[in-house]
C-alpha positions as CSV (number, residue, x, y, z in Angstrom):
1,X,19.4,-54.7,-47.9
2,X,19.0,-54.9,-51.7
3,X,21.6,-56.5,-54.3
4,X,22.7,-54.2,-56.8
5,X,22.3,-56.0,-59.8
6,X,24.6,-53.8,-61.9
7,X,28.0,-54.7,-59.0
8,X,27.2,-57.8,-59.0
9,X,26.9,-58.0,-63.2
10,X,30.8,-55.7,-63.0
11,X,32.2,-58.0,-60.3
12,X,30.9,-61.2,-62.6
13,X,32.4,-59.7,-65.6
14,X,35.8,-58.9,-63.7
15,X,36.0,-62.2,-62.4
16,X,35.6,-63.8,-65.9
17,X,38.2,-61.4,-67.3
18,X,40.7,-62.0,-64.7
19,X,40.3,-65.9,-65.2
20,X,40.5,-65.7,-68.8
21,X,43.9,-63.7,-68.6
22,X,45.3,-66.0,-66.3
23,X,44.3,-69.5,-68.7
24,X,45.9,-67.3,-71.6
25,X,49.1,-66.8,-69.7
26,X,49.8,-70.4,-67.8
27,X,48.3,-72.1,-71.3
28,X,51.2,-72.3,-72.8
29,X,53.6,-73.7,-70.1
30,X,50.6,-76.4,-69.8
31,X,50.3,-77.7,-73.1
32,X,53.9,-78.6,-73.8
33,X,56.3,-80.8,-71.2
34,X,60.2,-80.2,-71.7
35,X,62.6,-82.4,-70.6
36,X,66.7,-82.7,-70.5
37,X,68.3,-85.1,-72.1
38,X,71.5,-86.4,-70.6
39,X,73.3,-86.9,-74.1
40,X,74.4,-84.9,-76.7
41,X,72.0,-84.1,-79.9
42,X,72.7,-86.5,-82.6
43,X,72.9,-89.3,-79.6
44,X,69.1,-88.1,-78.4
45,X,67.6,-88.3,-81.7
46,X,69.4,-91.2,-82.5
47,X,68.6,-93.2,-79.6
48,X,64.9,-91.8,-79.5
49,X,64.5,-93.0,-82.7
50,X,66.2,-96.6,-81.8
51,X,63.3,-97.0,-78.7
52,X,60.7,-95.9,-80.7
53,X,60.9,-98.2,-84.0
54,X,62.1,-100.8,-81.7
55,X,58.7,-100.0,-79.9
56,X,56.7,-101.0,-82.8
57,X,56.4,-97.2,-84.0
58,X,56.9,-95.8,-87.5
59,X,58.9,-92.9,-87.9
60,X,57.7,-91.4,-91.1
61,X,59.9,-88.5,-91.2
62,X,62.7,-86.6,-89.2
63,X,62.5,-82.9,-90.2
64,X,65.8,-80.8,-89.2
65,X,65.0,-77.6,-89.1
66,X,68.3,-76.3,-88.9
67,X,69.4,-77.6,-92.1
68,X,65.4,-75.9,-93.4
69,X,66.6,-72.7,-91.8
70,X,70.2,-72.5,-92.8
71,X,69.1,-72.8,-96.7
72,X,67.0,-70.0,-96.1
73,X,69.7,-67.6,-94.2
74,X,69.0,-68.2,-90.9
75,X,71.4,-69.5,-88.3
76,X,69.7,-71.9,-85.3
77,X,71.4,-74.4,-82.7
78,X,70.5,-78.1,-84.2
79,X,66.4,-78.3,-84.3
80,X,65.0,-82.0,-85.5
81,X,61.1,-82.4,-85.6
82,X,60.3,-86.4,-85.3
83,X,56.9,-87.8,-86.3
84,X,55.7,-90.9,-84.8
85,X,52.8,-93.3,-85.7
86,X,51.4,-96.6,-84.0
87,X,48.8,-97.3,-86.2
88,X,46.8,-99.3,-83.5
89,X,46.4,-95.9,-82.2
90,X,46.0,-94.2,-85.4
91,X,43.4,-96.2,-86.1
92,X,41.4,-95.8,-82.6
93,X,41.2,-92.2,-83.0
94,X,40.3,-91.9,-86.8
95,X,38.0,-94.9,-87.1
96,X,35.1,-92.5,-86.0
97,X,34.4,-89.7,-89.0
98,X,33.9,-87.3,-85.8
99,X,37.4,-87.8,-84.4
100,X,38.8,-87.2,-88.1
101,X,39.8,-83.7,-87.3
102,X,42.0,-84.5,-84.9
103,X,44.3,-85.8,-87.8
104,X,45.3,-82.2,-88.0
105,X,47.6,-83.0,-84.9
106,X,48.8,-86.4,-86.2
107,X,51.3,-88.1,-86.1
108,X,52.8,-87.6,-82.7
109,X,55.6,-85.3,-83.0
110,X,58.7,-85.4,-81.0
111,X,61.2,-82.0,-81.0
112,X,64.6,-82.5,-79.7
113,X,66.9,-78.9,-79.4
114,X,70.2,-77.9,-78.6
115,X,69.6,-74.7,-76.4
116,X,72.4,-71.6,-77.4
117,X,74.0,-72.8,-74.0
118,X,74.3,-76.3,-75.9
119,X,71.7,-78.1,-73.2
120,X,69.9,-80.8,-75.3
121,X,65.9,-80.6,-74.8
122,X,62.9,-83.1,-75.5
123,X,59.5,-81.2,-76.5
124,X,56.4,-83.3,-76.5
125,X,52.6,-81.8,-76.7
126,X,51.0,-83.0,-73.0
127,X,49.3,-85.8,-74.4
128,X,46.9,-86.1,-71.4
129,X,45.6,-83.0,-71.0
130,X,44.9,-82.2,-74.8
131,X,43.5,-85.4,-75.2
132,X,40.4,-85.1,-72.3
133,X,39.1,-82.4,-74.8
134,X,38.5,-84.6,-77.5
135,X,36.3,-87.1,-75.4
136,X,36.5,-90.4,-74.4
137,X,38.1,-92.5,-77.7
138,X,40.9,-90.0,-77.9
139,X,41.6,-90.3,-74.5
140,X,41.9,-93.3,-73.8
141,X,44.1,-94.2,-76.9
142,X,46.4,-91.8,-75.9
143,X,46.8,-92.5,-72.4
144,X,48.6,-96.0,-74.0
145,X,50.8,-93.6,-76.4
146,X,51.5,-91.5,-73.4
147,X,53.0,-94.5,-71.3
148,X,54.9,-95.6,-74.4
149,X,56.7,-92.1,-75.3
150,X,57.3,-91.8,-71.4
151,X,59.5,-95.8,-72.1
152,X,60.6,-94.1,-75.5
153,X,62.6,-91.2,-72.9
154,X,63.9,-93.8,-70.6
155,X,67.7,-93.8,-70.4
156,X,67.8,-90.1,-72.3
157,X,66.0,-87.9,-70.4
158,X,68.2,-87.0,-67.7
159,X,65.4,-86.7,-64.4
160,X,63.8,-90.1,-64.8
């Protein structure tokens, strides 16, 4: 019995095509974690902010995009961006010229919503996936500021 080379070449392709729609659709649910807080807005932010400079972090700015979006017309439940920097860490990843480019994605940004419904939510990239692309340095340095965001959540996010 002879393989037909050109089924086999269609099936392949298929195959490739079916997988590549299904990374694009559960990529997105993958790359950022969500989780409840179990107090109001202003008391999330606030106390994020309290276990994270009392961490050792620097919070170099707190960006409230409500306030951003009201000036410009537009009406949103409370939004605030916060970036976060350990510069031990900082320094790990950019020390080497070829890990430069991830500064793109630094600091480490923290997003804290009020949902319409008024549920308060913590956004965070997931730290340990994005990381193993970016090789071993980057991983490694941010499986430490992965442990320390998840003691950063402790008492606010409501399913620890």
């Amino acid at each position: 019995m002879a393989i037909n080379w050109l089924d086999l070449f269609y099936g392949l392709l298929l195959g490739v095509l079916l997988a590549a729609v299904v990374v694009w659709k559960i990529m997105p649910s993958l790359m950022i974690v969500t989780h409840k807080s179990k107090l109001s807005f202003d008391k999330t932010v606030e106390t994020f902010i309290q276990h994270a400079q009392g961490a050792g972090w620097q919070v170099p700015k707190v960006y409230d995009l409500q306030n951003s979006l009201k000036k410009a017309g537009h009406g949103v439940a409370p939004v605030k961006v916060i970036s976060l920097c350990q510069p031990h860490y900082a320094f790990q990843v950019l020390e080497k010229d070829a890990n430069k480019r991830i500064s793109a994605i630094m600091p480490c940004r923290i997003g804290i919503y009020q949902s319409n419904d008024g549920k308060v939510y913590i956004s965070e990239m997931n730290i340990p996936l994005m990381s193993k692309m970016f090789g071993k340095v980057v991983a490694d340095a941010m499986a430490s500021v992965t442990a320390e965001e998840d003691a950063m959540l402790k008492g606010i996010v409501a399913e620890r």
